[in-house]
N, C-alpha and C positions, 0 to 999 in steps of 0.2 A: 880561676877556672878559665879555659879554654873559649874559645867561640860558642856561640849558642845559637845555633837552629830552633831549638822547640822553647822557646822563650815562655810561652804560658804555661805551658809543665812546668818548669825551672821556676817562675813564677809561685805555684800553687804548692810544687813539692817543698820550699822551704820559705812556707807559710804554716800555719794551724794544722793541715793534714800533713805534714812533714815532720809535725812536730810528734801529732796526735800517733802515727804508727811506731816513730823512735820509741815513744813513751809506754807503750802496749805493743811491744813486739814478739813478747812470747805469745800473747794472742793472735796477733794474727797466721804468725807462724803456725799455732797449733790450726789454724783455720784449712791452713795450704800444707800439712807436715804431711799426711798422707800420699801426695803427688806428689812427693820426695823419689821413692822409690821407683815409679816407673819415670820418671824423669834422668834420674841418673843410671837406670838400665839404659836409655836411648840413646846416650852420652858416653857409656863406656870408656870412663874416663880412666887412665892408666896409670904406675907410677911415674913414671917418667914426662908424665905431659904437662905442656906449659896451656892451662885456662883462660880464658873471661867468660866474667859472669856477668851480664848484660843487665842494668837498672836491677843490682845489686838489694837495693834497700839496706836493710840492718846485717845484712850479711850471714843467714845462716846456709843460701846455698852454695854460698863463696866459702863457709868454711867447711861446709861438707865434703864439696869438692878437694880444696886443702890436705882433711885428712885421704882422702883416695889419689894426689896428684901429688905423695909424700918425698918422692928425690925431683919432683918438678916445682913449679910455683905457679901461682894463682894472682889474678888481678880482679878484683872487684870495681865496677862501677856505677856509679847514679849522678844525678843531678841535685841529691838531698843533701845539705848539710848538717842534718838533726839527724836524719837515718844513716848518714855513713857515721858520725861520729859513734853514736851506737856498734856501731859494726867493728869500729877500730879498736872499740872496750871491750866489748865478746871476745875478739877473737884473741888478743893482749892477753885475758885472763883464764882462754882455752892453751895457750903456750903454741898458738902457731907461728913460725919464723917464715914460712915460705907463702903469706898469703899480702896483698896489699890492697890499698885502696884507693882511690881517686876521684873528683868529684868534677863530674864533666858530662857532655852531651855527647854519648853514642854516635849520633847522625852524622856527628861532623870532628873527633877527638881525634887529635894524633897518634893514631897508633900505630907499633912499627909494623911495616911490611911484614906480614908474613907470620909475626910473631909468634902467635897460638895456632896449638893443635885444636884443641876446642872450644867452642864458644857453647855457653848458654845461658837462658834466662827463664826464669819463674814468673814469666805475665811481665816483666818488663818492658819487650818488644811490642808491646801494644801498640805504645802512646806517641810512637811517632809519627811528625807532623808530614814526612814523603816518605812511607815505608820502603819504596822500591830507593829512593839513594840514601839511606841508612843500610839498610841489608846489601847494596853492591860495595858500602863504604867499608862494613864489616867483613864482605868475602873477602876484600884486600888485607884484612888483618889476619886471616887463617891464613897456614900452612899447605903446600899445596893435598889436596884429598884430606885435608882439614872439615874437622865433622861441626856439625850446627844441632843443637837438640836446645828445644824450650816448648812447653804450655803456653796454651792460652784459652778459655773459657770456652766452653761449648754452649749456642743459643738455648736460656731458660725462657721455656716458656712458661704460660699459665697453669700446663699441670705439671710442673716440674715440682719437687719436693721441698726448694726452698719460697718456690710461690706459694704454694699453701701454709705451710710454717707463717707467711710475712704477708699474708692477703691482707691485713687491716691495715698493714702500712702502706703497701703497691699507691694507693689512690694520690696519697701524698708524694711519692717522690715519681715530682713532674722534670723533673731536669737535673744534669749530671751536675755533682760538684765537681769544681774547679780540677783536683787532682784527676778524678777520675774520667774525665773526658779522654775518646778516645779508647776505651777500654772494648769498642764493638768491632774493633777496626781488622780485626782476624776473627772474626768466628764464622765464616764460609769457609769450608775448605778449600774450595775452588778458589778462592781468593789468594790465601796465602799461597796456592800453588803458583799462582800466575804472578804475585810479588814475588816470591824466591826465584820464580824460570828468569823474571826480567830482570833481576838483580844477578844473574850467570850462577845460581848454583846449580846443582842437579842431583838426581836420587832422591828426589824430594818424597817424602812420606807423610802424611798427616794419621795417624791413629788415636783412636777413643779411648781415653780411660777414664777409669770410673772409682771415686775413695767416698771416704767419709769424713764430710767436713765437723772440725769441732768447734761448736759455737761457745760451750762452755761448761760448766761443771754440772748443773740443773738448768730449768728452764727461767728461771729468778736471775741466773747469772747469764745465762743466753741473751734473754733481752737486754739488760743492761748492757752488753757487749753490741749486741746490735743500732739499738737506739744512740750508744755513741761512735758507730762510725761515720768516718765524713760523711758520705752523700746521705746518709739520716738526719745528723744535724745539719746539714745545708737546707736541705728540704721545710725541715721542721722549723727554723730558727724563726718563723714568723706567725708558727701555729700557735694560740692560747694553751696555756699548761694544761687547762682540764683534758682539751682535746686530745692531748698527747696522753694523758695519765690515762685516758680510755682506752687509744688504741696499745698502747705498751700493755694493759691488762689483757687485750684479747690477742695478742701477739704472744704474750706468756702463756695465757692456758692453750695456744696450738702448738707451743715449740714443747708442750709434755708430752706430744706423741712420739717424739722423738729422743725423750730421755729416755738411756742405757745406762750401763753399770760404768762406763766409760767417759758418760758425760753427753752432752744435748749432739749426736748425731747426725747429720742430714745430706744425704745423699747427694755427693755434686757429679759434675764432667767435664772434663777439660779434653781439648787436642793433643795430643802428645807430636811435633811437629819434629823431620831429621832432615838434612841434607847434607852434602860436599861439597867442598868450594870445585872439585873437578870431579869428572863421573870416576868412582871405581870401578874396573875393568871386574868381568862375573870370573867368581873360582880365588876372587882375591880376601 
């Protein structure tokens, strides 16, 4: 691997929670699979274009992209070595030839001048440690009038649909685990406006969307799924089992308002964020 700027990330991701997502990646995915769709609407990604997919993980929107960028090629990236190798399996036994992977720090990775028409990322762009010279380091990687499309989490507050679902846990989780640190670092949109302006892109757009996240099959498998993500068990790892066996019950009987015929439900939102490495001229 390459230089490392975000060294505690790098740290953390290919650690227990780098492992922990490799290992349950169709879970998560199904968490995030709904903000598939308006993500790669904003992306408009074409045949012919040459991709990156920014902190990559397991790779499914690296091979999403793939099958839509089908006489171009795609480059996936992250800092995980458990979640790319994941990704190098998927994609191996989906038969994509034009997609690759790399295991490297965004902020600061060689990459060629210009190379990509698009870039994007699924909540990757978060966790960097100087967003404005990561995103001026990337504008140097797009093409010129080269497009930028990725989510990033919209502020849950207390009557948000996943705080109610997870009220018995809220009290307990007083601090980020390790991987997840960083993950607040764009939810103003004014924020990312004024990181992208300072990093020279323009046409910057932040839009709202709105899916349904899926936690799991019922509300028995919901909580299980939640109680073992990282910052649950970060949290928890020092709580007594009873305490935990309590609140996981009352964390289960609220995640049944939310069972569907589809499986446990619950309304999220994320930014849908675009820009261009140079302004396109209007009527273009």
């Amino acid at each position: 691997m390459h230089t490392i700027a975000n060294r505690q990330q790098a740290e953390a991701w290919n650690d227990w929670e780098g492992t922990l997502w490799a290992e349950h990646a169709e879970r998560y995915n199904g968490m995030m699979g709904a903000f598939n769709a308006p993500l790669f609407a904003a992306a408009d990604i074409t045949a012919p274009n040459r991709v990156l997919d920014v902190g990559c993980g397991t790779g499914q929107t690296t091979r999403l992209a793939a099958q839509r960028a089908y006489d171009g090629n795609v480059v996936g990236i992250d800092l995980s070595a458990p979640m790319l190798e994941r990704a190098r399996r998927d994609a191996a036994q989906e038969g994509l030839d034009n997609v690759t992977f790399e295991q490297g720090d965004a902020q600061v990775h060689p990459f060629p001048d210009r190379g990509f028409d698009v870039l994007i990322s699924r909540g990757g762009v978060m966790f960097f440690a100087d967003p404005v010279a990561a995103f001026t380091h990337l504008r140097h990687a797009l093409a010129p009038a080269g497009r930028l499309a990725f989510l990033g989490p919209q502020p849950a507050g207390p009557d948000s649909a996943y705080a109610r679902a997870t009220a018995a846990l809220s009290p307990f989780l007083r601090e980020a685990s390790p991987a997840s640190r960083g993950m607040g670092s764009l939810l103003d949109p004014a924020r990312t406006r004024h990181v992208l302006a300072a990093s020279g892109f323009t046409d910057i757009e932040v839009d709202p969307a709105e899916a349904p996240m899926t936690f799991g099959v019922n509300a028995d498998d919901a909580a299980d799924f939640i109680f073992s993500m990282g910052p649950t068990r970060y949290n928890l790892r020092h709580v007594d089992p009873s305490t935990i066996t309590r609140i996981r019950a009352e964390v289960h009987d609220t995640l049944t308002e939310f069972e569907t015929a589809d499986g446990v439900c619950i309304p999220g939102a994320v930014w849908i964020v675009t820009a261009t490495r140079e302004r396109i001229p209007s009527g273009k």
